[in-house]
N, C-alpha and C positions, 0 to 999 in steps of 0.2 A: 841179417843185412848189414852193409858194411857204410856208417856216414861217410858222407862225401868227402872228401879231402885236397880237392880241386878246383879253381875254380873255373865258371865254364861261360863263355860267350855265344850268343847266337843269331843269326838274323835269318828271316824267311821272305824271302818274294812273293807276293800275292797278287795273281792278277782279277782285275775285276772284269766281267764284259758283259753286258746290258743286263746289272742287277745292281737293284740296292743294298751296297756296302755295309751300311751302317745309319739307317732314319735319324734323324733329328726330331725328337716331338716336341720341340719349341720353333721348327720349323718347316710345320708342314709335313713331317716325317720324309724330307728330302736327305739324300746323301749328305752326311756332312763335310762341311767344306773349311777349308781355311780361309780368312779374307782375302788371300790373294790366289783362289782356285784353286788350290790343291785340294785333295780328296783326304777325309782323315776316316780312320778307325779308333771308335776311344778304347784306351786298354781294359774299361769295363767289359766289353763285348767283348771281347777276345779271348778273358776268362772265363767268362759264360760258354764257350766253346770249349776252352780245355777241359772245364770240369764236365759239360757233356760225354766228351772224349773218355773222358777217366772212368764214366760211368759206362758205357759201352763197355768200357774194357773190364768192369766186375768190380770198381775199386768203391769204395764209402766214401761219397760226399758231403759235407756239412750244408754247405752252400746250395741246394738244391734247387730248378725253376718249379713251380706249382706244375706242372703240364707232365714232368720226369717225375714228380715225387714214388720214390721206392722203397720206404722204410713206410709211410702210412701217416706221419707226421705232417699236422698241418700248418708247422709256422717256427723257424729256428730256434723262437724260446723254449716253445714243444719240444724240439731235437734236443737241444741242449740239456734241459731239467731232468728230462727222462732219464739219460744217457749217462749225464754227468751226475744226479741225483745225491745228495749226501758228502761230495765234492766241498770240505770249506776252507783247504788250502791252494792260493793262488800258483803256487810252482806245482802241486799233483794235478790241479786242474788242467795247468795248461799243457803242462808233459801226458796227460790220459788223453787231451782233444788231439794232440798231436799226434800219438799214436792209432787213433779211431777214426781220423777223416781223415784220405791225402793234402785235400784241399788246405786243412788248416795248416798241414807241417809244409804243402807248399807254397803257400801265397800269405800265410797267415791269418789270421780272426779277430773281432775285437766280442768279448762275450760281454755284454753291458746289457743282461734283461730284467724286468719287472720281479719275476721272482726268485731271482735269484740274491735276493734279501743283503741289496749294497755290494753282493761278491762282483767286482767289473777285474776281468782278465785279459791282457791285450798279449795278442802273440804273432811276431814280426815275421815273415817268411821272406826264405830262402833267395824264391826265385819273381823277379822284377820285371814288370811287363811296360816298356813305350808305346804310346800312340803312332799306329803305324801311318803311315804317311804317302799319299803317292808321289814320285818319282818327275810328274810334271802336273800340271794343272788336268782338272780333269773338265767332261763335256757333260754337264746335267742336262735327261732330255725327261716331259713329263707327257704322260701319255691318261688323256681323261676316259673314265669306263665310266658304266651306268649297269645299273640292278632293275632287271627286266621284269622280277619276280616278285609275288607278294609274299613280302615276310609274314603277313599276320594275317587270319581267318579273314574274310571279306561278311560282314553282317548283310542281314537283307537287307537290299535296298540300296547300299554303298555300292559307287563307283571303282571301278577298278583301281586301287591306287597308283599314282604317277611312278616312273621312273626317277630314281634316286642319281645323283650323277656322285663323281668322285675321282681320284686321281693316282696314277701311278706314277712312281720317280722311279729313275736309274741313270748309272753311270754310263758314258756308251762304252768306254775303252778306259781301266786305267791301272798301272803298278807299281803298288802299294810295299814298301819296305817294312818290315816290324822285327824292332829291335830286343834285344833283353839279355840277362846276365843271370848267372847261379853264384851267390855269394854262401861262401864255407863258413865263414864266422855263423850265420844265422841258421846252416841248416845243422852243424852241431848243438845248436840250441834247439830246433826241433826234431831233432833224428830223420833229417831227410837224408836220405840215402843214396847211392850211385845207383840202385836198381831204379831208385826214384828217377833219377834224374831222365834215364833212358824209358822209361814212360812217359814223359816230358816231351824227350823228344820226338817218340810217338805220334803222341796227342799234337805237336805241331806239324808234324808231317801229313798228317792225314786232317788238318782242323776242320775242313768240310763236308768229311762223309757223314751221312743223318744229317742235316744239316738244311739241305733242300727245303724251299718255302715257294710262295707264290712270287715272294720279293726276288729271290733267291734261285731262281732254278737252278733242278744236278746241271753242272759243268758252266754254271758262268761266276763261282768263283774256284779258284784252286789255288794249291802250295804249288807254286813253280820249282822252287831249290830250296833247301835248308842247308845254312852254312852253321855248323857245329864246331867250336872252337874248344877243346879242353887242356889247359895251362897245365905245369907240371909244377906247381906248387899253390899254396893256398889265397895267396894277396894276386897271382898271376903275374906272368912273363912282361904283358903289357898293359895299360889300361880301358879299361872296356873302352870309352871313345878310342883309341886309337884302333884297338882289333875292328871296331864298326866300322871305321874311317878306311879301312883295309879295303873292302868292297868298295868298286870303285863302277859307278853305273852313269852311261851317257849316253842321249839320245843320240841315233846315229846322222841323221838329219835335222835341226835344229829347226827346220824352215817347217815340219812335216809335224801333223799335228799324231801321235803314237796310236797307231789301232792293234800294234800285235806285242807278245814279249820282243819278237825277233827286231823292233824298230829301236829297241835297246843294245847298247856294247856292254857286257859284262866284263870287268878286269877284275883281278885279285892283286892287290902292290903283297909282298914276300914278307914275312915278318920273320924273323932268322929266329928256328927254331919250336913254330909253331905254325902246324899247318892243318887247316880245316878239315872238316869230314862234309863232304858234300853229298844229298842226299838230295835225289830226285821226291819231290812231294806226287799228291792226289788231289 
């Protein structure tokens, strides 16, 4: 495989429609929001998706959820010790993880465990994830359920246990921009590669298949577009804010609170000499 030698920009439109985004569990597991309405996605979850993604697609993650584990490992330090075992230079350590997870050569790792006797390895990755962000303020609506069932054996004698109540959050309507860059200086320090890269963009084209939840149902979130930007040098033609700043998105009614993508005007401003890959998502 051939390191990168490029550097790459890219943004994805995400719409959301009657599902939670992204929970807050400091508040209330409601969408999170910005203080002035807008809908946010932390770039934590978003890489929880990609590396999902990777993993569907056959690839070695380091970073595993407990629910996916595939290797049998129950706990990073596990992964790590095993894997890396006998490892006590900090440059073969981190040049071995990078070539045995994708995740670490793309996003990076810090190895800092217990027995790993003082060895702490930090490795910077390639590709850099924003918090994606919606496009105007969004509509949080909560909708209360109740658990009609008895969770636990009924003893003799005992009453039928009450109903439990509880709550559902979601967005009604909202479209979410998420930004990010492929920087060359750091993936020739981890051997990320152009094949990588194009798994990448993959994984973000498609970041909601498997994915479906109760929060989440299939088809209320999806990749509307991905704009793929690749420079013809390594520092790039322009810089990352400006290629972002390129995509140019406006409500078409100001007055009209957004229920569809289409209540959006999509524009591209021309950057001479660099022109995007547009790729319809799922």
């Amino acid at each position: 495989m051939s390191t990168l030698n490029h550097k790459i920009d890219f943004i994805a439109l995400i719409s959301v429609d009657h599902a939670n985004s992204n929970g807050d569990p400091l508040n209330g597991n409601r969408p999170r929001t910005s203080y002035d309405g807008y809908g946010e996605i932390s770039d934590v979850c978003i890489k929880r998706k990609i590396r999902n993604r990777m993993q569907d697609m056959g690839y070695p993650i380091f970073v595993q959820s407990e629910d996916r584990c595939t290797d049998g490992f129950g706990s990073l330090s596990e992964r790590a010790s095993t894997i890396m075992k006998g490892i006590k230079d900090r440059d073969e350590y981190a040049e071995k993880a990078c070539q045995t997870w994708m995740d670490v050569r793309t996003f990076g790792q810090v190895f800092a465990f217990k027995d790993t006797k003082g060895l702490s390895v930090g490795v910077r990755g390639p590709v850099s994830i924003h918090q994606a962000f919606s496009l105007s303020p969004i509509e949080v609506q909560s909708l209360q359920i109740t658990k009609s069932v008895n969770g636990e054996k009924k003893e003799k004698g005992e009453n039928r246990a009450s109903d439990t109540m509880g709550m559902k959050h979601f967005v009604r309507f909202g479209l979410y921009e998420l930004k990010g860059s492929i920087n060359v200086q750091l993936a020739e320090k981890t051997g990320f590669s152009q094949e990588d890269a194009e798994v990448v963009k993959e994984c973000l084209r498609t970041l909601f298949v498997s994915d479906a939840s109760s929060a989440r149902p299939d088809g209320s979130m999806e990749v509307v577009s991905l704009y793929w930007w690749e420079h013809n040098c390594k520092d790039g033609q322009y810089s990352s804010a400006r290629v972002h700043r390129s995509l140019k998105i406006a409500l078409r009614d100001e007055d009209k609170q957004p229920s569809a993508v289409d209540d959006y005007e999509i524009t591209l401003e021309p950057l001479a000499g660099l022109e995007p890959e547009i790729l319809e998502g799922i």
